[in-house]
SEGUZA-24104 format. One line per field, with one value per residue: residue number from 1; x, y, z of N, C-alpha, C in turn. Coordinates in nm, 3 decimals, padded with zeros to 5 digits. Layout:
% SEGUZA-24104
num [NUM  ...]
n.px [X  ...]
n.py [Y  ...]
n.pz [Z  ...]
ca.px [X  ...]
ca.py [Y  ...]
ca.pz [Z  ...]
c.px [X  ...]
c.py [Y  ...]
c.pz [Z  ...]
% end
This chain:
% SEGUZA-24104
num [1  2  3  4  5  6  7  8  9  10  11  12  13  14  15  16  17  18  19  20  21  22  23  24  25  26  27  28  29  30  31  32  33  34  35  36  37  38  39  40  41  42  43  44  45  46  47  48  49  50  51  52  53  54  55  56  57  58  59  60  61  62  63  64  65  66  67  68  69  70  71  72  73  74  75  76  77  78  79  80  81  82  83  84  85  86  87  88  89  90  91  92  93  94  95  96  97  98  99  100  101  102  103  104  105  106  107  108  109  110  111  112  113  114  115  116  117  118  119  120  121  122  123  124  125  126  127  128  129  130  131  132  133  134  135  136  137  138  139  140  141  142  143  144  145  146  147  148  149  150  151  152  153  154  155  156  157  158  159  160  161  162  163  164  165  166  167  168  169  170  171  172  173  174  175  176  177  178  179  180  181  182  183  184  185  186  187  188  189  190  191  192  193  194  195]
n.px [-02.689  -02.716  -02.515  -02.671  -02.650  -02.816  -02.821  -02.589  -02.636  -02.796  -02.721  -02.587  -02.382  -02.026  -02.015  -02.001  -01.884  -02.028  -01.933  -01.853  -01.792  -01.580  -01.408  -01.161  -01.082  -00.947  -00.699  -00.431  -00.158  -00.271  -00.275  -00.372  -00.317  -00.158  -00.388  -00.477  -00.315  -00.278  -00.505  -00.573  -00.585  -00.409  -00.119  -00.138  -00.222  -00.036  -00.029  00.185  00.379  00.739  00.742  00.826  01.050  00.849  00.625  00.640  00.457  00.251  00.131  00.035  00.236  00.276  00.322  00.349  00.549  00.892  00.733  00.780  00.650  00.348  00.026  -00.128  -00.291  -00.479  -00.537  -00.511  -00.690  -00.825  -01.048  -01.162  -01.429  -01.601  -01.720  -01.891  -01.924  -01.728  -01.451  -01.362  -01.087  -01.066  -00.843  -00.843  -00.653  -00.470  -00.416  -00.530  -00.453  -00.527  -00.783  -00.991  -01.010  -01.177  -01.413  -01.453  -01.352  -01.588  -01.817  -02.023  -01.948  -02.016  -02.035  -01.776  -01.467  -01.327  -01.044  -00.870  -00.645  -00.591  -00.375  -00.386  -00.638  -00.861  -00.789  -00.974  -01.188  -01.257  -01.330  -01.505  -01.702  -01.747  -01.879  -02.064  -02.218  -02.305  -02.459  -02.322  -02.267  -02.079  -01.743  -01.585  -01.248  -01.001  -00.616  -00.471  -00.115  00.090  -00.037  -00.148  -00.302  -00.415  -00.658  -01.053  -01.332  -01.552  -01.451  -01.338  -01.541  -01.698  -01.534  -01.521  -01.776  -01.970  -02.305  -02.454  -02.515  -02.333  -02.010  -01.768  -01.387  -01.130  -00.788  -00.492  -00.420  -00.253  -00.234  -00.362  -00.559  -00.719  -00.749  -00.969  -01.219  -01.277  -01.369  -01.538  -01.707  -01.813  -01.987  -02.193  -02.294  -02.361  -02.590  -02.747  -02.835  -02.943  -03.166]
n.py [02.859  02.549  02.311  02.143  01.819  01.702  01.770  01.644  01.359  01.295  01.211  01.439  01.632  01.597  01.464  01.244  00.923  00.651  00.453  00.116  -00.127  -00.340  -00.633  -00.795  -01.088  -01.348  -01.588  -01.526  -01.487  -01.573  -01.478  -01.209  -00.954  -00.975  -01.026  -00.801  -00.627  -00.743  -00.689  -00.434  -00.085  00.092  00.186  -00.008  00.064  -00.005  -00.157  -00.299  -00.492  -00.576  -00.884  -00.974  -01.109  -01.065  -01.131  -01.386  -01.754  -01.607  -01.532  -01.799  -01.888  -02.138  -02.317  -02.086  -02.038  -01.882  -01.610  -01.277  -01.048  -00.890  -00.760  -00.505  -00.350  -00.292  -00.318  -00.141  -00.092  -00.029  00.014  00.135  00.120  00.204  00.548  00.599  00.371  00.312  00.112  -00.046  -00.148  -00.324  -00.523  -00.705  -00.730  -01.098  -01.192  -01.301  -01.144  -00.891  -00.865  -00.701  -00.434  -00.553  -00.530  -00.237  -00.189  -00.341  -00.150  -00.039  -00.203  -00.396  -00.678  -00.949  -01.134  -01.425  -01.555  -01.849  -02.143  -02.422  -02.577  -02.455  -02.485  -02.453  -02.199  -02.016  -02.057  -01.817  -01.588  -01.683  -01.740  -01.476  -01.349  -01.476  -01.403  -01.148  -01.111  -01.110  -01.110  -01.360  -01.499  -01.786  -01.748  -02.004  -02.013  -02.109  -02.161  -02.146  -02.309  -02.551  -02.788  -02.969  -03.042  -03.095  -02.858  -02.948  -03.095  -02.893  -02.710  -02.869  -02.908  -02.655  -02.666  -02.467  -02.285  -02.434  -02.233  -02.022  -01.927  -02.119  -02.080  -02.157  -02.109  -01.923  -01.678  -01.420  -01.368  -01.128  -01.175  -01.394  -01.283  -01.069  -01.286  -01.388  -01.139  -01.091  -01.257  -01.262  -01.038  -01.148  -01.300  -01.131  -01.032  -01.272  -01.272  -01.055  -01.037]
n.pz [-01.189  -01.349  -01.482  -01.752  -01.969  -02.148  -02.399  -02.482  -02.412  -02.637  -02.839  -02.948  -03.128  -03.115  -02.865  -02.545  -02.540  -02.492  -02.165  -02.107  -01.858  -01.750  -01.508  -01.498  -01.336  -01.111  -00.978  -00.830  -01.070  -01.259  -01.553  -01.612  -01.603  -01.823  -01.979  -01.984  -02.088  -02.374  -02.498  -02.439  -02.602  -02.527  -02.335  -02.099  -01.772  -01.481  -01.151  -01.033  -00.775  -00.699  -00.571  -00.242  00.049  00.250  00.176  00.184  00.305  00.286  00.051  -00.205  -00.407  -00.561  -00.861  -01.033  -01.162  -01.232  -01.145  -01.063  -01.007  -00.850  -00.879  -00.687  -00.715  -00.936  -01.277  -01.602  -01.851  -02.206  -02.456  -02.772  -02.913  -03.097  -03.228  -03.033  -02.846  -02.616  -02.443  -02.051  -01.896  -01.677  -01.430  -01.142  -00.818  -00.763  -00.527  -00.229  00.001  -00.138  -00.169  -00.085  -00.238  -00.481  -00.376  -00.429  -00.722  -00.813  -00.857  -01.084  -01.297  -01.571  -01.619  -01.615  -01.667  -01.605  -01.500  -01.523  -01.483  -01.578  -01.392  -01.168  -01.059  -00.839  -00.749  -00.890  -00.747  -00.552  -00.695  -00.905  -00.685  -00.578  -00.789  -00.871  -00.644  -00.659  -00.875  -01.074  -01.433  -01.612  -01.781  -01.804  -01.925  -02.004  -01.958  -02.145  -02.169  -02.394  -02.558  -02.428  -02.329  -02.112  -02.012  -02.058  -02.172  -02.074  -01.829  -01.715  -01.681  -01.469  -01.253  -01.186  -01.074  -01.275  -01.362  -01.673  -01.864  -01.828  -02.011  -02.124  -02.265  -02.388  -02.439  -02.552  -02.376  -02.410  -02.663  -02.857  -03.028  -02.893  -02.665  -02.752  -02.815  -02.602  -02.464  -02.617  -02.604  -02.391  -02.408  -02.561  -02.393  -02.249  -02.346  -02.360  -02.097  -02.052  -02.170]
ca.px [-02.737  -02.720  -02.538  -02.728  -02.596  -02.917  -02.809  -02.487  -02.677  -02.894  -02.607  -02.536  -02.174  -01.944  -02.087  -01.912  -01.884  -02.086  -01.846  -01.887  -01.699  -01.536  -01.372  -01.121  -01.042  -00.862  -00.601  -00.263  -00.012  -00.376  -00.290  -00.506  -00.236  -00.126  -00.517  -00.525  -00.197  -00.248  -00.613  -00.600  -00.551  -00.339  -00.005  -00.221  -00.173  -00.021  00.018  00.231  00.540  00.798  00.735  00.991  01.034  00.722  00.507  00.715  00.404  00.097  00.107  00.068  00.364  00.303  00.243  00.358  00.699  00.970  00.703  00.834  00.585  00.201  -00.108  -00.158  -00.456  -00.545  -00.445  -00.677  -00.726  -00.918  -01.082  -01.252  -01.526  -01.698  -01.723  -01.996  -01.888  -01.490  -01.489  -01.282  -01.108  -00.985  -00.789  -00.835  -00.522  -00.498  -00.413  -00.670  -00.474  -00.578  -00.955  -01.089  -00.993  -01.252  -01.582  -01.453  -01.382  -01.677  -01.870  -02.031  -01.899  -02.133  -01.989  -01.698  -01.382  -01.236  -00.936  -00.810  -00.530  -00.571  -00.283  -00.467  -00.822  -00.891  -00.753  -01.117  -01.339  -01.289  -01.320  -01.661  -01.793  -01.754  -01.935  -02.212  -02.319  -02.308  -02.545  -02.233  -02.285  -01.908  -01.752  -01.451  -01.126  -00.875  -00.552  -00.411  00.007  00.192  -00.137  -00.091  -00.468  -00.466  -00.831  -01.151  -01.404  -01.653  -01.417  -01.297  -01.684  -01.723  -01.415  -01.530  -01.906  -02.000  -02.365  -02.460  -02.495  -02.148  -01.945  -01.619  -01.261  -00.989  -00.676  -00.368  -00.495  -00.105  -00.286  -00.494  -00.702  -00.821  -00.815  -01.071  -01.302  -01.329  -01.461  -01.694  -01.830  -01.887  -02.120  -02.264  -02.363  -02.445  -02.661  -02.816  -02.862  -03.066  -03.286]
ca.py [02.788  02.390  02.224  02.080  01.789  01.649  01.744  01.555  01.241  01.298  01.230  01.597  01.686  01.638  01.375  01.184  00.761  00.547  00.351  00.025  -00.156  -00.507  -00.674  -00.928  -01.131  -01.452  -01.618  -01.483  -01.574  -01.637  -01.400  -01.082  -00.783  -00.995  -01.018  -00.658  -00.547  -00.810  -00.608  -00.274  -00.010  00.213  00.160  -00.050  00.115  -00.132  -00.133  -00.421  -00.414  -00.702  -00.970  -00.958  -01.214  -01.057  -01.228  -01.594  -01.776  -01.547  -01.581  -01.921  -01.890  -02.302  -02.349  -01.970  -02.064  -01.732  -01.478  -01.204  -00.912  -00.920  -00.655  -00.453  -00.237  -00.273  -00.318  -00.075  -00.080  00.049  -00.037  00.217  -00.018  00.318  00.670  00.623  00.312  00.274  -00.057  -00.020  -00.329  -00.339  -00.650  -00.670  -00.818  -01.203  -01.238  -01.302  -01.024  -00.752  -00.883  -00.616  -00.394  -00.625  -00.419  -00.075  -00.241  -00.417  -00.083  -00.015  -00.332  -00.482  -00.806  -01.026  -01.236  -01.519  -01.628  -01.986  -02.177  -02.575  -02.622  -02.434  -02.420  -02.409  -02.024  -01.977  -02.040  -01.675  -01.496  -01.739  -01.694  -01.337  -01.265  -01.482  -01.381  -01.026  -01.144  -01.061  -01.223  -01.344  -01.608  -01.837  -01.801  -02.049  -01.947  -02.238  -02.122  -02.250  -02.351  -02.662  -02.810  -03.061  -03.091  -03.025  -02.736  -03.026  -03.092  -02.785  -02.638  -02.953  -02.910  -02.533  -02.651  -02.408  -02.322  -02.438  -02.113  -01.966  -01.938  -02.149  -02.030  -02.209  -02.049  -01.848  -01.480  -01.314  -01.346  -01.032  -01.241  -01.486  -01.216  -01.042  -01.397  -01.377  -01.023  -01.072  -01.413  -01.142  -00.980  -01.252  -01.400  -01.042  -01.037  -01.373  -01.284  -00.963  -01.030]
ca.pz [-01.306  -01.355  -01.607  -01.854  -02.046  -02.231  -02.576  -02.523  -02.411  -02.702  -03.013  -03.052  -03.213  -02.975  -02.723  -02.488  -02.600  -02.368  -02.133  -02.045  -01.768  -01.746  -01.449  -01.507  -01.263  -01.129  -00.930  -00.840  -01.165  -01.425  -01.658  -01.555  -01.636  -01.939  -02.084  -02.059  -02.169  -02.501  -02.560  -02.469  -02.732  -02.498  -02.270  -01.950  -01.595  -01.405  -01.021  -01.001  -00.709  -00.677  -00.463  -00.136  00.162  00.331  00.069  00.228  00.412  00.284  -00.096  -00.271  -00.522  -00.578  -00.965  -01.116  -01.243  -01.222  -01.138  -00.949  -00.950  -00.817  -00.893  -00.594  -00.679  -01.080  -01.396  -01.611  -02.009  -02.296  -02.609  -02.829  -03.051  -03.192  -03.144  -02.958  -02.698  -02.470  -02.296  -01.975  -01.849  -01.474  -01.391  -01.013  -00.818  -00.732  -00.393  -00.154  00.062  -00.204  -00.219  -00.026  -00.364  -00.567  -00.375  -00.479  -00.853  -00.905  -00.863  -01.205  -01.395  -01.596  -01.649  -01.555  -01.676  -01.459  -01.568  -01.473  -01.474  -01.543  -01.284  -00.988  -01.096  -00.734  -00.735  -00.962  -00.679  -00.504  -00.838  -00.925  -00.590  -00.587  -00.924  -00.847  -00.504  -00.668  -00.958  -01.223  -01.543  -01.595  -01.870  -01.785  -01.961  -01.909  -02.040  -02.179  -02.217  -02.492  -02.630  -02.365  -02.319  -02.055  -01.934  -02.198  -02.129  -01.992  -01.713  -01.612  -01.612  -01.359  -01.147  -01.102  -01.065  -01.314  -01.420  -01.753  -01.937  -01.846  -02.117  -02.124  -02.371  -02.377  -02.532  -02.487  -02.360  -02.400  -02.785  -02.883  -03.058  -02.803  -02.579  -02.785  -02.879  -02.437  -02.422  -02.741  -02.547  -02.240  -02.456  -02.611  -02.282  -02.094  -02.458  -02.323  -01.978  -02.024  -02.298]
c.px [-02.667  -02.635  -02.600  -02.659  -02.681  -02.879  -02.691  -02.538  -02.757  -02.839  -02.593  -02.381  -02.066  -01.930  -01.992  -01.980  -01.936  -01.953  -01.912  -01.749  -01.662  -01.458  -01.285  -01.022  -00.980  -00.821  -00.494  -00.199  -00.144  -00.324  -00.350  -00.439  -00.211  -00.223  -00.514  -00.434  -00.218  -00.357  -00.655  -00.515  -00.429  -00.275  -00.143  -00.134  -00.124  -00.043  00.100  00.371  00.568  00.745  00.854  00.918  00.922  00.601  00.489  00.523  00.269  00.078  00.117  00.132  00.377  00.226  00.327  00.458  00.754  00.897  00.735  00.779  00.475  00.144  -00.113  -00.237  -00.495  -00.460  -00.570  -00.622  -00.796  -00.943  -01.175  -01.300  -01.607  -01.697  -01.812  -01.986  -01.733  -01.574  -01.356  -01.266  -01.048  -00.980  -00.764  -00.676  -00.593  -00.516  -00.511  -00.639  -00.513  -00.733  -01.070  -01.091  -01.128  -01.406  -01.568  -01.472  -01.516  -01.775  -01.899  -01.982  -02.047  -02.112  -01.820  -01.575  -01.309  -01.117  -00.919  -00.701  -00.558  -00.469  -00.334  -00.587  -00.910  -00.850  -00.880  -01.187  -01.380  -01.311  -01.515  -01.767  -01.839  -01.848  -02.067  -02.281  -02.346  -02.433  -02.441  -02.226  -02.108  -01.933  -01.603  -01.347  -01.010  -00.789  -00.427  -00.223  00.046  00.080  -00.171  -00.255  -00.483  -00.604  -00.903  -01.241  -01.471  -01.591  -01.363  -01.465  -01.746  -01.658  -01.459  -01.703  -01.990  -02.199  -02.395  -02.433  -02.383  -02.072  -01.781  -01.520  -01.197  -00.872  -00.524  -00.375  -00.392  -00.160  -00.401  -00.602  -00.764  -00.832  -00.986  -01.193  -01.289  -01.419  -01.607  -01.796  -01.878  -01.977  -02.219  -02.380  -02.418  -02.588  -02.764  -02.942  -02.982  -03.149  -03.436]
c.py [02.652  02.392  02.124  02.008  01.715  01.703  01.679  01.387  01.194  01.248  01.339  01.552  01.698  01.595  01.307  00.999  00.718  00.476  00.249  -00.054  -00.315  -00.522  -00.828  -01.005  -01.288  -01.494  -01.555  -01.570  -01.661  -01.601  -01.252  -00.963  -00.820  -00.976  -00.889  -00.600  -00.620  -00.746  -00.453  -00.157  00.083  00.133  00.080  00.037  00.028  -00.042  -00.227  -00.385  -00.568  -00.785  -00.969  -01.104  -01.191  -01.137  -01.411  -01.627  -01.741  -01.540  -01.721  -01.893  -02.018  -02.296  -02.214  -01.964  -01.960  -01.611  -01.365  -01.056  -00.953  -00.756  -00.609  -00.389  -00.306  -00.279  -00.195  -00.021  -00.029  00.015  00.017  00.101  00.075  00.446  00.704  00.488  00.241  00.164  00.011  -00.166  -00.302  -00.478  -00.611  -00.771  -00.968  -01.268  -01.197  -01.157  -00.869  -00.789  -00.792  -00.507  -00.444  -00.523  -00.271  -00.118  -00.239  -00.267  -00.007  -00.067  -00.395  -00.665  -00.836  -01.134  -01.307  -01.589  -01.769  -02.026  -02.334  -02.661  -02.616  -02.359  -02.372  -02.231  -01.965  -01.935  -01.860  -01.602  -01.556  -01.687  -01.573  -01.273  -01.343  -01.471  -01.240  -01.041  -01.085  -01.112  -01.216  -01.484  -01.632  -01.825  -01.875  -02.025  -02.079  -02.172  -02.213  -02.352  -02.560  -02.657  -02.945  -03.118  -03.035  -02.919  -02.811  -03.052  -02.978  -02.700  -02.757  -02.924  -02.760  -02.528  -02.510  -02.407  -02.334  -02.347  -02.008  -01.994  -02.011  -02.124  -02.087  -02.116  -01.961  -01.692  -01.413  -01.304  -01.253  -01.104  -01.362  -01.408  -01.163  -01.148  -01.382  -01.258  -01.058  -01.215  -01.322  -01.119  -01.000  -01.304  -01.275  -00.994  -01.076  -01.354  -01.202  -00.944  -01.147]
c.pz [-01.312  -01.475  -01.662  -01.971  -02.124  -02.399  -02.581  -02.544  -02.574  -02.864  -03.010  -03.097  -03.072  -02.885  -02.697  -02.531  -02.471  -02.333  -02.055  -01.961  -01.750  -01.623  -01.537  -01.387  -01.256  -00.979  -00.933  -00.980  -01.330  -01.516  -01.685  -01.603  -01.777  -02.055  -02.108  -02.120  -02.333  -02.541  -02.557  -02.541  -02.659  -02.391  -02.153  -01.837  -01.536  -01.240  -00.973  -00.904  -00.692  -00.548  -00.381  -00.055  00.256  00.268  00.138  00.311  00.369  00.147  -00.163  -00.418  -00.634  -00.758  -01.092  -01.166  -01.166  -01.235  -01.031  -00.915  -00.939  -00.838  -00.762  -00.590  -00.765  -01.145  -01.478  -01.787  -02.040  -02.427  -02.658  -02.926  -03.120  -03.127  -03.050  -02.808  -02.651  -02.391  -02.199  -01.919  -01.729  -01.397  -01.230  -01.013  -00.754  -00.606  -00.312  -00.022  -00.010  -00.229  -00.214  -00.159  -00.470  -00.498  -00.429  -00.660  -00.895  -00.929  -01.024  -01.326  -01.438  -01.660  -01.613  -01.646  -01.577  -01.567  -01.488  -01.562  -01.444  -01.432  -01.189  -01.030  -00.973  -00.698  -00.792  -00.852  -00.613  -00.605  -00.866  -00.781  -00.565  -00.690  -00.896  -00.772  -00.503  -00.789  -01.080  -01.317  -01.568  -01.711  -01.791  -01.904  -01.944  -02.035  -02.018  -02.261  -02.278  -02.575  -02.550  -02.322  -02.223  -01.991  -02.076  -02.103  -02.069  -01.838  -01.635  -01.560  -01.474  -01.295  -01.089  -01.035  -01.126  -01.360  -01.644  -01.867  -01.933  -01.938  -02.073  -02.235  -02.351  -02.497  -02.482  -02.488  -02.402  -02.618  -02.782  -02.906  -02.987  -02.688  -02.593  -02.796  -02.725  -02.448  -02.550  -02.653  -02.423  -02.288  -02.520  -02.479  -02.155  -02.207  -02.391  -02.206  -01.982  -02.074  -02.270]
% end
């Protein structure tokens, strides 16, 4: 005999909460463990291991101040918005040697955060390229520390050759609440996309 879960799908008493899936991604040193640790409701998973002298040579370090640990698989959050839908957030890692990680991820994401970094906006392009040669509707966050705003949203959506309808944020993500005003523009703009 089969299980049968059609009266759960159905609202009965008891049903399991739709989950929906987020990717947030980036550059090494964006912000990516910090967005999710400042929004998700429960301890984040990390996978993060110190950086050693094997890193010398194959990580670009240039820009990240005194950071001394990197993402190695995931970061992986949670945000109940009703009893009925859990967001899941899974901050891939930055370095281009954990990329191969990003095809198992993206599997069943329905949308996308890119973090940036006005210093090395060039760290964007693998994160942009990636989401749009997958057809991922994605919004830019740049995570402006210390509330420090050197470029406007017009030039950084140029510098990354963004299209028009991508959503740009500026702000300081390690803040719940501009974390959250990113994910709500996700769903604003995966709103946009599929309607």
């Amino acid at each position: 005999m089969g299980y049968d879960d059609s009266d759960r799908r159905d609202g009965a008493a008891g049903s399991a909460p739709t989950a929906v899936k987020f990717l947030i991604a980036g550059g090494f040193g964006v912000g990516k463990t910090t967005m999710v640790a400042a929004i998700s409701e429960v301890k984040p998973l990390r996978t993060e291991e110190y950086l050693t002298v094997a890193s010398v040579g194959v990580d670009d370090v240039a820009g990240v101040g005194d950071k001394n640990t990197t993402t190695v698989a995931m970061d992986f959050g949670r945000i109940t918005v009703s009893s009925e839908l859990v967001v899941y957030l899974f901050g891939t890692p930055g370095q281009e040697r954990f990329w191969f990680m990003w095809d198992d991820l993206v599997h069943g994401a329905l949308g996308a955060v890119v973090i940036a970094d006005t210093r090395r906006l060039a760290s964007s392009f693998g994160s942009i390229d990636f989401f749009e040669n997958r057809g991922i509707p994605f919004v830019v966050g740049v995570n402006s520390f210390d509330g420090r705003q050197d470029r406007t949203v017009p030039e950084i959506r140029e510098a990354l050759d963004l299209d028009p309808q991508v959503p740009v944020l500026m702000g300081d993500l390690r803040q719940r609440s501009v974390s959250r005003d990113v994910l709500l523009a996700l769903v604003d703009h995966l709103e946009s996309v599929h309607s």
